[in-house]
C-alpha positions as CSV (number, residue, x, y, z in Angstrom):
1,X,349.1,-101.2,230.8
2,X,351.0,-98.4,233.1
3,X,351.1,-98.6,236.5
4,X,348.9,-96.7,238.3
5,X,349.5,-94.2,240.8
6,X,348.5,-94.6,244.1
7,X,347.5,-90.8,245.2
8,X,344.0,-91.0,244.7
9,X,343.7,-94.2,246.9
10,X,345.7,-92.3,249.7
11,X,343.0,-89.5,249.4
12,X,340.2,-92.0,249.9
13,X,338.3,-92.9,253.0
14,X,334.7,-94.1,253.9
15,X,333.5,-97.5,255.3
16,X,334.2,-99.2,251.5
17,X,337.8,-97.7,251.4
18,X,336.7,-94.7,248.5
19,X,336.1,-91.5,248.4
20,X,333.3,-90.4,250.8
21,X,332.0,-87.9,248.5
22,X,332.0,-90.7,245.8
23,X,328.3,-91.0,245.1
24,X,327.7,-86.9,244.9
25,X,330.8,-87.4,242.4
26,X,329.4,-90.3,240.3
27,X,325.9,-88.2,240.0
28,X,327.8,-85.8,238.7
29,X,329.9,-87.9,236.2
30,X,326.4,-89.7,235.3
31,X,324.9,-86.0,234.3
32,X,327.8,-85.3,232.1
33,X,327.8,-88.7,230.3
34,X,324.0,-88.4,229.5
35,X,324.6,-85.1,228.3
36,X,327.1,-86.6,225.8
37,X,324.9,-89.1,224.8
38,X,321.6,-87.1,224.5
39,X,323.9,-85.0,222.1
40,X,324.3,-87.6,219.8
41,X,321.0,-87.9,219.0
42,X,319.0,-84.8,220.2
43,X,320.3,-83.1,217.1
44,X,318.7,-85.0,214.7
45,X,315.2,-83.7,215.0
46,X,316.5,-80.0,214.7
47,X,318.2,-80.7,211.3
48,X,315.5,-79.9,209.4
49,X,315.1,-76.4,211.4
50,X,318.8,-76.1,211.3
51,X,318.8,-76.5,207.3
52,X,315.9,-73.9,206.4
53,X,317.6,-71.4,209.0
54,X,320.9,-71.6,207.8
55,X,320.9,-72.5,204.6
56,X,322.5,-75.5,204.9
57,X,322.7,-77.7,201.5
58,X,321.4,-81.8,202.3
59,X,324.8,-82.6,201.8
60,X,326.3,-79.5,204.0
61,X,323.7,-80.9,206.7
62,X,325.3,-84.1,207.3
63,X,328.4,-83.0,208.8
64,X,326.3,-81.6,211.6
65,X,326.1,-84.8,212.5
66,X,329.3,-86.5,210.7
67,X,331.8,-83.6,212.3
68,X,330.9,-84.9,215.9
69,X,331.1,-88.3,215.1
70,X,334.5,-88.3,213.2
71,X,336.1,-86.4,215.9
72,X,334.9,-88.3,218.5
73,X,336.0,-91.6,216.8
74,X,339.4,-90.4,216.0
75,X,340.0,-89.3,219.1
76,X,339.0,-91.4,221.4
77,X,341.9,-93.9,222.5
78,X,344.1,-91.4,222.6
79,X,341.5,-89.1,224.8
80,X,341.9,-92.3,227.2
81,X,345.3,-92.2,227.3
82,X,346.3,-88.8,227.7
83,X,343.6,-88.9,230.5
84,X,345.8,-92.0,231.7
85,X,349.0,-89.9,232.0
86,X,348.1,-86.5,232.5
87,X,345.6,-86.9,234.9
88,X,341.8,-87.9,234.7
89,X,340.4,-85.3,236.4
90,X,342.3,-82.6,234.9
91,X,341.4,-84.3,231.3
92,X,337.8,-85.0,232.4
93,X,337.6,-81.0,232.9
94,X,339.1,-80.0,230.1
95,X,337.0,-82.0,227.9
96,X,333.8,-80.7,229.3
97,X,334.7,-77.3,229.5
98,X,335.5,-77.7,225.6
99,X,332.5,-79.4,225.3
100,X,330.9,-76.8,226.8
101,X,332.4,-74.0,225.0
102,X,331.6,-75.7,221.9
103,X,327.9,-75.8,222.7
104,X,327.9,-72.5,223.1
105,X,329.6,-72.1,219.5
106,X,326.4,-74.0,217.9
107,X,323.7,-72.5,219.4
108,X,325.0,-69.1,218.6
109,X,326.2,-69.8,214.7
110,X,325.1,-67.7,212.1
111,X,326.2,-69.8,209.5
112,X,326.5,-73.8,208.4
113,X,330.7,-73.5,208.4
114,X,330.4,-72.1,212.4
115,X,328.2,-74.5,213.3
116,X,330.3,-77.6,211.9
117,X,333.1,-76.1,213.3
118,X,331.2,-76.2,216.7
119,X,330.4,-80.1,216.0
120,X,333.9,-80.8,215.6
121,X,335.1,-79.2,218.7
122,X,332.0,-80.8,220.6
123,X,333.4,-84.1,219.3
124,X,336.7,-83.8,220.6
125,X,335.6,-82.9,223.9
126,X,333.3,-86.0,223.9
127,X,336.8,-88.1,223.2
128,X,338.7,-86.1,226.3
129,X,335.7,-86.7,228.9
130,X,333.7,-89.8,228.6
131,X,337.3,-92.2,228.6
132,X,338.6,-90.1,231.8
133,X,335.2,-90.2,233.4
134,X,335.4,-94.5,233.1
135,X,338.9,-93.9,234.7
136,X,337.9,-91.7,237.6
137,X,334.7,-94.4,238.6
138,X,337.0,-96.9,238.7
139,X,340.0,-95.1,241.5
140,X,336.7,-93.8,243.4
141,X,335.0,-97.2,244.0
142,X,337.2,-99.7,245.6
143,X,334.8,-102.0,246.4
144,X,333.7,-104.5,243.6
145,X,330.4,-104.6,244.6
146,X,329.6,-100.8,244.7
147,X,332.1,-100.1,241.4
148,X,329.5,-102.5,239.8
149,X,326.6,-100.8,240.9
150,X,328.4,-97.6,240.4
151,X,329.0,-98.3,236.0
152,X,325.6,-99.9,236.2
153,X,324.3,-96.9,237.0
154,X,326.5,-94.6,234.9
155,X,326.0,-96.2,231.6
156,X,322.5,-97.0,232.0
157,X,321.5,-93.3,232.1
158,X,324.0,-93.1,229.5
159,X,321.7,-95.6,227.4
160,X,318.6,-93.2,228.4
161,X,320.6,-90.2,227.4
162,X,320.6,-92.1,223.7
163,X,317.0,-93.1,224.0
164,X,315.1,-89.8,224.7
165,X,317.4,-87.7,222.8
166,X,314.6,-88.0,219.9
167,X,311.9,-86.5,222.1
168,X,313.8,-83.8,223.8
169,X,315.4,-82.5,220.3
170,X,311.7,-82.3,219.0
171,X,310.2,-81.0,222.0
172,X,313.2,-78.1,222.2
173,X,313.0,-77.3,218.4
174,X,309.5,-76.8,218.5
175,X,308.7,-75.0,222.1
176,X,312.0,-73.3,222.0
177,X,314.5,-72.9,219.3
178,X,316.6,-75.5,217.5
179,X,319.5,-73.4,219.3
180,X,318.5,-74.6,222.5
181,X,319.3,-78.1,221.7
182,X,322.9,-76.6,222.1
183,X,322.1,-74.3,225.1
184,X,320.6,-77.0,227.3
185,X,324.1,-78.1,227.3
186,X,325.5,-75.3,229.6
187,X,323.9,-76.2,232.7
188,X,325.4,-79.1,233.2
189,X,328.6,-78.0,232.0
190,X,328.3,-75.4,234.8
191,X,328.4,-77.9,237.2
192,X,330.5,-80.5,236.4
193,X,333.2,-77.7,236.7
194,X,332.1,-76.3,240.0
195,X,331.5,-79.8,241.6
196,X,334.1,-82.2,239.8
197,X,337.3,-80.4,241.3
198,X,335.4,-80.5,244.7
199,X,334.5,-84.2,245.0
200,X,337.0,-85.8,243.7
201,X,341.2,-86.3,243.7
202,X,343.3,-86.3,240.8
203,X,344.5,-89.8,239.5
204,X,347.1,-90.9,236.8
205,X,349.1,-93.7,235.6
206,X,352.7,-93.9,236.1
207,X,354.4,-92.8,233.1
208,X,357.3,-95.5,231.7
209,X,360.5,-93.8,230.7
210,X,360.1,-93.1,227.2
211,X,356.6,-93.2,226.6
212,X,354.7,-91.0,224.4
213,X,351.4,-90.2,222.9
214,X,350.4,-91.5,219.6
215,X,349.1,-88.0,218.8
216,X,350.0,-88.8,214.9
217,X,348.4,-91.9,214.9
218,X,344.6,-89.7,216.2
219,X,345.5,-86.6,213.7
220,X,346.1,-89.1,210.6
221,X,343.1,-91.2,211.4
222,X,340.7,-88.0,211.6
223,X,342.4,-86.6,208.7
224,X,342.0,-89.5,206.6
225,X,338.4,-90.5,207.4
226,X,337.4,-86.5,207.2
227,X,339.4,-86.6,203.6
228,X,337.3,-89.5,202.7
229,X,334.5,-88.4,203.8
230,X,334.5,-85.0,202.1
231,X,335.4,-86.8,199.1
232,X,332.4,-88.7,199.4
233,X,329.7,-86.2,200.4
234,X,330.7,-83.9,197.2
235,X,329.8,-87.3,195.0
236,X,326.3,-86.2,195.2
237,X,326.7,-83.2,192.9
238,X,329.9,-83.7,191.0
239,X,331.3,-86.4,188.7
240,X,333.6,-89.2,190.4
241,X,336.0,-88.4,188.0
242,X,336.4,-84.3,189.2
243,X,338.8,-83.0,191.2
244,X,336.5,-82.3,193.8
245,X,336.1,-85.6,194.7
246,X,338.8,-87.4,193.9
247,X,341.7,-84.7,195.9
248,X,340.3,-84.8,199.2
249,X,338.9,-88.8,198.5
250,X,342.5,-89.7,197.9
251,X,344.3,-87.5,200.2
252,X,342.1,-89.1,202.7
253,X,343.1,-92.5,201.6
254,X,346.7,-91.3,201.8
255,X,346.4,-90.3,205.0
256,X,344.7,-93.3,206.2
257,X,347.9,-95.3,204.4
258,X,350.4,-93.3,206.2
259,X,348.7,-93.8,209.7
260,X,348.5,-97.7,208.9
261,X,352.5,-97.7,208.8
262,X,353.2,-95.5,211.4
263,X,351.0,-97.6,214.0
264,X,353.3,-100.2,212.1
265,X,356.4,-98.6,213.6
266,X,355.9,-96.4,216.2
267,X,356.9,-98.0,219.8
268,X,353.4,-96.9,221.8
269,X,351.0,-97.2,219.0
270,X,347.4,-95.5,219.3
271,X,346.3,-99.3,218.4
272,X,348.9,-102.2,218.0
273,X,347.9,-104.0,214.8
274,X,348.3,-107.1,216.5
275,X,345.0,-106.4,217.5
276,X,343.5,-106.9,214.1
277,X,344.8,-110.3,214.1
278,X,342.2,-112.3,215.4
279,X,339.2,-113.5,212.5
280,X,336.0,-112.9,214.6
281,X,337.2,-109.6,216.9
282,X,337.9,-107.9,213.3
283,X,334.7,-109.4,211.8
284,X,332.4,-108.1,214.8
285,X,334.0,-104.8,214.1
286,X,333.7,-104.7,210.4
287,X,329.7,-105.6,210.7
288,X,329.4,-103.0,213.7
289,X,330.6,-100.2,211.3
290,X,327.9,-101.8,208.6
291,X,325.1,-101.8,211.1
292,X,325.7,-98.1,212.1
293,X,325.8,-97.5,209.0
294,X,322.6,-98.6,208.1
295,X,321.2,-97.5,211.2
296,X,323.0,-93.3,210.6
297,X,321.1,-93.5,207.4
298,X,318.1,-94.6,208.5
299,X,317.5,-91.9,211.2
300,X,318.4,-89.3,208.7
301,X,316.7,-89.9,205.5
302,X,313.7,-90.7,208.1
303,X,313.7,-87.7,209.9
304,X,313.8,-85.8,206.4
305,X,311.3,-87.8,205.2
306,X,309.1,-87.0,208.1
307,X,309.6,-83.2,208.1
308,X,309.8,-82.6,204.7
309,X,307.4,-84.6,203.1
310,X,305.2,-85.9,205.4
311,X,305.2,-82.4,207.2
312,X,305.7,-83.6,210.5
313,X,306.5,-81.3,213.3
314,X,310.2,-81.3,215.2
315,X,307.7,-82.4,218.3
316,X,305.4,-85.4,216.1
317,X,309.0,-86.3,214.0
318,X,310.8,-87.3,217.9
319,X,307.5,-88.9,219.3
320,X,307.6,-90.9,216.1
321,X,310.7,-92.2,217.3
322,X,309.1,-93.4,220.8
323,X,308.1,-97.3,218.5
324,X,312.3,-97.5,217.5
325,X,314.0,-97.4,221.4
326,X,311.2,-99.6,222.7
327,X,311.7,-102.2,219.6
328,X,315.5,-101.8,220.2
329,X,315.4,-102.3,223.9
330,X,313.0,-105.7,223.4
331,X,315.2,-106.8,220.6
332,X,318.2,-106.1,223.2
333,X,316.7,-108.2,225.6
334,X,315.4,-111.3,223.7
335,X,318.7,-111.6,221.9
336,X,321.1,-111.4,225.3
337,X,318.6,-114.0,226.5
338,X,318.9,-116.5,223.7
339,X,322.2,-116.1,223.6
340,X,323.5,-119.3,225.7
341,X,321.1,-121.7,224.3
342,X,320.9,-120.8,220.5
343,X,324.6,-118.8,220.1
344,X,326.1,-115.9,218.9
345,X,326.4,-116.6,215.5
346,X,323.2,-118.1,214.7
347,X,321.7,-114.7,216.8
348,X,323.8,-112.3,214.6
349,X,323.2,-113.7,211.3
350,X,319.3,-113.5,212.1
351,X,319.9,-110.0,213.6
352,X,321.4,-108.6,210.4
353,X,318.8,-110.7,207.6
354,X,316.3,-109.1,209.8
355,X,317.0,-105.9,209.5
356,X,317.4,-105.8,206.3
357,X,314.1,-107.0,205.7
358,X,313.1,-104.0,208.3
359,X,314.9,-101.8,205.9
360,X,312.9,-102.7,202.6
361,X,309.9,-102.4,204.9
362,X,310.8,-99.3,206.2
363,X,311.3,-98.2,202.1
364,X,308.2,-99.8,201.0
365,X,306.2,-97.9,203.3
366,X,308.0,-94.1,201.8
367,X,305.5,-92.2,199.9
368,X,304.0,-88.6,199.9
369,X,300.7,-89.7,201.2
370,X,301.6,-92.5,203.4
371,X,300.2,-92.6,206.8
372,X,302.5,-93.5,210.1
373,X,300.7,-96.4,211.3
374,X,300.2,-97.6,207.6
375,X,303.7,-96.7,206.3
376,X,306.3,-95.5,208.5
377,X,305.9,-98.0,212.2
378,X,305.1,-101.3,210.5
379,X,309.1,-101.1,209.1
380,X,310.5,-98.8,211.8
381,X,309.6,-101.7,214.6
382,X,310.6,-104.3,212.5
383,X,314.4,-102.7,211.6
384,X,314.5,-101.7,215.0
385,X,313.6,-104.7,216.4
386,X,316.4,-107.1,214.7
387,X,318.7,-103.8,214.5
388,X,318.4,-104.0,218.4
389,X,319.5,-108.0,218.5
390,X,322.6,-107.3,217.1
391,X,324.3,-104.8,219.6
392,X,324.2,-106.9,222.7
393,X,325.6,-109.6,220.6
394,X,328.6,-108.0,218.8
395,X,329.9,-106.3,222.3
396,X,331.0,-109.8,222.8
397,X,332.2,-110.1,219.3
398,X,334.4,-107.2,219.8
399,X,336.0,-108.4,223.3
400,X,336.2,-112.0,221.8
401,X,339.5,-113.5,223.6
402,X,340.8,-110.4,225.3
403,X,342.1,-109.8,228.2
404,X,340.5,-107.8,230.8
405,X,344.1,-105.2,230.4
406,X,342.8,-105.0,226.8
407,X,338.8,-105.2,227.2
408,X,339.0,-100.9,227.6
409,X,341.2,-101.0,224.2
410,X,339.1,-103.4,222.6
411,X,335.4,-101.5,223.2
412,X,337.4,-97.9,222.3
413,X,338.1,-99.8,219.2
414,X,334.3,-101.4,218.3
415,X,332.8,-97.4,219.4
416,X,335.5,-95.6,217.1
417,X,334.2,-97.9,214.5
418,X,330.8,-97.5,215.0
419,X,331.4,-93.8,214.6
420,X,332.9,-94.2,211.7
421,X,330.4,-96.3,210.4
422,X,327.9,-94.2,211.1
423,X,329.5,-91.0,209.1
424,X,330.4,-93.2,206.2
425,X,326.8,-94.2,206.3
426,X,326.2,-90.6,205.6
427,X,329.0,-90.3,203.4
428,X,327.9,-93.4,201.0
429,X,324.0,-93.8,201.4
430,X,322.2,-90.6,202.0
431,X,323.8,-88.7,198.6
432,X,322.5,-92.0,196.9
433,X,319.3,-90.4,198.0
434,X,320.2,-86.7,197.1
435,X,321.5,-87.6,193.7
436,X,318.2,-89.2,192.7
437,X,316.5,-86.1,193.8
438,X,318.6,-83.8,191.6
439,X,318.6,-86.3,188.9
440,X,314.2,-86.1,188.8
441,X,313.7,-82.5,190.1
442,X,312.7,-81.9,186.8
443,X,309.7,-83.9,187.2
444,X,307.5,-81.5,189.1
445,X,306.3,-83.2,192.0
446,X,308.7,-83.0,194.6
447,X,307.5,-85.1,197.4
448,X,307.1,-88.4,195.0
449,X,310.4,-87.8,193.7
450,X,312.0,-87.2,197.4
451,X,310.0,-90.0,199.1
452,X,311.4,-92.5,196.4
453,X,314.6,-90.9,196.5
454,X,314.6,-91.8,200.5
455,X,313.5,-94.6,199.6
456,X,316.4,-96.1,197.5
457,X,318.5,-94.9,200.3
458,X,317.4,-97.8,202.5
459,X,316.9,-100.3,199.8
460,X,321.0,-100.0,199.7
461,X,321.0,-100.0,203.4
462,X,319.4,-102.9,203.0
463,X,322.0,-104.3,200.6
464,X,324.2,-103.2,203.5
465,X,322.8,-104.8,206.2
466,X,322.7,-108.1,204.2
467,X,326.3,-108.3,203.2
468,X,327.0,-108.0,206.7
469,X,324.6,-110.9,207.7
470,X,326.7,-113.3,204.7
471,X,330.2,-112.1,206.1
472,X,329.1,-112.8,209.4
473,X,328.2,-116.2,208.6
474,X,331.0,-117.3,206.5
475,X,333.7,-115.7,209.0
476,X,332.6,-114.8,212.4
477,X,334.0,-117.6,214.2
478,X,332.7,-119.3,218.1
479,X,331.6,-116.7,220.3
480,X,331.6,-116.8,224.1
481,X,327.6,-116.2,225.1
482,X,328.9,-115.0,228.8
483,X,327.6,-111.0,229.1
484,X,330.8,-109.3,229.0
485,X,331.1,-105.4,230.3
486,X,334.0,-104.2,229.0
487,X,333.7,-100.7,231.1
488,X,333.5,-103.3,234.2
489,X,337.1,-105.1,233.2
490,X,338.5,-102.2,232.2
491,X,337.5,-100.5,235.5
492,X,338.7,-103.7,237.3
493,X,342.0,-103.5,236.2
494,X,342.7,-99.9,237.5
495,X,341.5,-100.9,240.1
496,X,344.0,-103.3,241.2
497,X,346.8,-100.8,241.0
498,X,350.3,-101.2,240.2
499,X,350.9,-104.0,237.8
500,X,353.8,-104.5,235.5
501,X,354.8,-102.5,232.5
502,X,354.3,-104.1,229.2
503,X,356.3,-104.8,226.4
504,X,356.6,-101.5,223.9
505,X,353.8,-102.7,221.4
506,X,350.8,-103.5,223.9
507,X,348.5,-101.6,224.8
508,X,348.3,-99.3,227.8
509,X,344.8,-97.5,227.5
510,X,342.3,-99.5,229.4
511,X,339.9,-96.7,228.9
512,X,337.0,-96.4,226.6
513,X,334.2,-94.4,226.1
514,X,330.2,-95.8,225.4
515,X,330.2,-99.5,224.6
């Protein structure tokens, strides 16, 4: 890690030795973060909307949500890092003034390639601000005791900006316009950039003599998974064998290839591949991307489902949605307090049988006339439920045996893969759906053929979900039940200040964004 400058501790003041104007800053840090988390998921209920209004295709309509992820996921570390050098305020700015911008772009487009444009640009802001915002809590709260308090607070309205997003995108979409899932952006965006310059000083790490970005390491990464992802998404109407699929599938590969050897050999690599070393942190990542996976596809074939065959309003389709984030939170909570007696391992295997046997629910319960009580809850609590055990658990498989220098590298790492999870999810699983659908069109009655189609969507998520259960209990090794925060260490360690350059290959971003 870089050392860090000192000028933003020579600006501080107040009783705790930070910033006096530290808590109006951190409100207005919070704000931002739950807007970029109330983004993820407030679009969901408005793709139906967004579909009939544009004429976006099923497959067109998952890069709505794929083009924020991807970007977001590729972009992350380095977002952290050029935040690290350049300056976290100035980065933090810039990212939601982009983001803002971007908004802007969405709820005005006219047409599905302006809108996915819009997502992109959205997720790349998300990657410039959230990893700079961790930065600049961590240089304006001193104290340990307040900095605690301070992230507590910070990502649990982050976790409530995830959790409501359901409701609000079906409320907006049906009282408003889907467009104003976008719009509700801007006021925020309005103040961060008034307020954020005012409350708080600039901070940076010391730059090494020779140091430099990994810029190729992001581009190649988002290249390649976009490639891939492409490749994937056409799948659902043309032959594997086309040229449609298979150029941008293998150029995507390709890319992914050339990125793998350049981290290989570049001196400051985005992510040193020592890192991939260890059994269990590799494992817990490899399962995270399965679970989003799973989860990605879930919410969108449901939400379809919903709308389109069950007729469900925007409004009734997020209020449907209230039965998952309560399941998920209890699920959260028995699981991180079961941990120290029973294990990780034994917790994660259950986690992931579980919710596969919430996903053939879930399926089981698809049909044109099914009720919500009847068919939809019964497997929504049940996925969400063990779906829910899982996350607390595999934070601490992703920070198994770092370092707290490395704990900020280590959850960039288990997010970006989560992203990208959750957009191959969409990439893999939902055209299973869409290709069943085209493949019994013919057979007049739409909603049976769509509901089963939906259906065998999950049943592979299923699959999905239980392959990851069998790997993780063949190859997830001993992990540590202590609750580990790996914004907290990461935070900690900028903190302390100055410390001592590394050698070339570590790592020097202790940022990260959500955990």
């Amino acid at each position: 890690m870089s050392t860090v400058s000192t000028n933003s501790q020579e600006q501080a003041g107040g009783p705790s030795g930070g910033s006096p104007l530290r808590w109006k800053a951190l409100a207005v840090l919070t704000a931002v973060q739950f807007m970029l988390m109330l983004d993820v998921t407030v679009v969901n209920i408005a793709l139906p909307n967004i579909q009939d209004d544009l004429g976006f295709t099923t497959e067109g309509l998952a890069w709505v949500v794929n083009g924020y992820l991807l970007m977001a996921a590729g972009f992350l570390l380095l977002g952290g890092r050029v935040a690290d050098l350049f300056g976290r305020r100035k980065i933090f700015v810039a990212g939601v003034l982009l983001f803002g911008v971007s908004s802007v772009m969405c709820g005005a487009a006219n047409t599905p390639g302006l809108l996915v444009a819009g997502r992109f640009l959205q997720g790349f802001g998300e990657a410039l601000a959230a990893p700079a915002a961790l930065g600049l809590i961590a240089v304006l709260f001193t104290d340990a005791k307040e900095r605690a308090k301070a992230l507590g607070i910070w990502g649990g309205l982050s976790a409530l900006g995830g959790a409501v997003g359901s409701v609000a995108g079906g409320l907006v979409t049906d009282f408003i316009d889907w467009r104003w899932v976008f719009y509700i952006n801007i006021p925020v965006v309005v103040l961060a950039l008034i307020a954020i310059p005012r409350l708080m000083p600039e901070s940076r790490m010391a730059r090494r003599e020779g140091q430099r970005l990994d810029a190729v390491g992001a581009f190649g990464t988002t290249l390649g998974l976009v490639g891939v992802v492409y490749g994937l998404l056409k799948a659902t109407d043309h032959a594997w064998g086309s040229s449609t699929v298979l150029l941008p599938l293998l150029g995507g590969i390709a890319a992914l290839v050339f990125t793998i050897v350049w981290e290989a050999r570049v001196p400051d690599p985005m992510i040193p591949l020592k890192f991939f070393k260890n059994r269990t942190r590799v494992t817990s990542n490899v399962i995270s991307m399965m679970s989003f996976a799973s989860f990605y596809t879930y919410a969108f074939v449901a939400t379809l489902y919903l709308q389109h065959v069950l007729n469900y309003s925007p409004m009734e389709t997020g209020l449907a949605y209230i039965p998952l984030t309560v399941a998920t939170g209890v699920g959260m909570g028995l699981s991180t307090a079961l941990a120290p007696r029973v294990g990780v391992k034994p917790l994660v295997v259950i986690a992931f049988f579980g919710a596969a046997v919430g996903q053939v629910i879930a399926a089981s319960g698809f049909g044109p006339d099914a009720t919500y009580t009847g068919g939809v809850m019964p497997g929504l609590i049940f996925f969400a439920f063990f779906n829910g055990m899982g996350f607390p658990l595999l934070i601490n498989g992703g920070l198994h045996e770092v370092s707290g220098q490395e704990a900020g590298l280590a959850s960039g790492v288990q997010t970006s893969m989560q992203q990208i999870g959750a957009a191959l999810g969409l990439a893999i699983l939902v055209p299973i759906a869409l290709r069943y659908v085209t493949d019994h069109a013919a057979e007049g009655n739409l909603p049976a053929v769509a509901s089963d189609g939906y259906a065998l969507a999950l049943y592979f998520a299923a699959g999905v979900l239980a392959a990851a259960g069998v790997i993780a209990l063949f190859l997830l090794g001993k992990v540590s039940a202590e609750k580990r925060d790996a914004h907290a260490e990461a935070a900690e360690v900028l903190a302390e200040g100055p410390v001592p350059a590394p050698a070339p290959a570590a790592a020097h971003s202790p940022e990260t964004a959500k955990a």
